[in-house]
N, C-alpha and C positions, 0 to 999 in steps of 0.2 A: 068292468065287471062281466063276469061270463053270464050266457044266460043258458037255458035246459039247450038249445040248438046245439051250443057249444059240448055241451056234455054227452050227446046223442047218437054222437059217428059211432058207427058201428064195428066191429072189426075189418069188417071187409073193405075200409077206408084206407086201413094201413096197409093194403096190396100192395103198392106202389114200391114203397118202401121196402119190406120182404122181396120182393121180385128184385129192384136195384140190388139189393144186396145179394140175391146168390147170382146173381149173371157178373158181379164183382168180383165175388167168390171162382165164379165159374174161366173170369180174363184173367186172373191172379190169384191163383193154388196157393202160392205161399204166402202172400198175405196173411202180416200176423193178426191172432184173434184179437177181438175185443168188447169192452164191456158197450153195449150197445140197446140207447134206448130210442123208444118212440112212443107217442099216445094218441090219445081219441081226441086232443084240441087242436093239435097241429101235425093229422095223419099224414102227410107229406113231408116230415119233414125226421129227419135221427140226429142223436148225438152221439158219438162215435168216441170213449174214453180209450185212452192207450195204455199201453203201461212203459214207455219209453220214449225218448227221442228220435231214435233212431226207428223204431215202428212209427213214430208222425213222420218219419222221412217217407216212410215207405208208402205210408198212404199218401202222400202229398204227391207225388210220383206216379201212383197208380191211377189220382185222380185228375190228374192235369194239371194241377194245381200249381202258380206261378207262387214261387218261393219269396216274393216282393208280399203276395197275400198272405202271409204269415203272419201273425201277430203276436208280439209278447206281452203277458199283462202279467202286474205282483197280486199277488192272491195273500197279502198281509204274511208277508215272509216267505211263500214258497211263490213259485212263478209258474205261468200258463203260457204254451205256446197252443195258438188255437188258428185253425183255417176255415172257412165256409167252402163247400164247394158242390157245385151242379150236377145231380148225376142221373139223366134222365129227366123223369118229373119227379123228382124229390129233392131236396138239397140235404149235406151231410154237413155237420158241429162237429169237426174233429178236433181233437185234444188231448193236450197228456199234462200232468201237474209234473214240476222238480224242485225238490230245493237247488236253491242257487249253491256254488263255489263258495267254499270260505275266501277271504282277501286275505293273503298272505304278504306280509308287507315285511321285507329284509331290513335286515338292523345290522 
């Protein structure tokens, strides 16, 4: 259960966060956007949505990120490939949802 502590950070908590992200911004121009959250319970910490596979490539790349730390999970018919990764003091939830490939089975 959270308690009021929990609920209390203030904005200035999430500096961290902000900050990692334009000096990210700032090593990687072309890094593609994305939807990108963070809050007052775990100011150190963002979830980074993608809109593609190939932009989870790009951040995986940009992050350091060992492609072994990848992980695929089913999300009840569509799939998540999702990585954690350290970027300063904060850590980054990256992720992108797809549906899978139909299985095309020859007759």
């Amino acid at each position: 259960m959270l308690t009021d502590i929990d609920m209390n950070n203030p904005l200035a908590a999430q500096t961290a966060v902000f900050a990692a992200l334009a000096q990210l911004a700032e090593l990687h121009p072309s890094l593609p956007g994305a939807y990108i959250t963070t809050g007052q319970i775990s100011p150190t910490e963002a979830h980074v949505l993608l809109d593609s596979l190939a932009d989870l490539e790009a951040w995986r790349l940009a992050t350091h990120t060992h492609a072994d730390d990848v992980q695929l999970a089913d999300l009840k018919g569509d799939m998540q490939l999702v990585f954690t990764a350290p970027l300063g003091r904060i850590t980054l939830r990256v992720y992108t949802v797809f549906a899978p490939l139909p299985l095309v089975v020859a007759t």
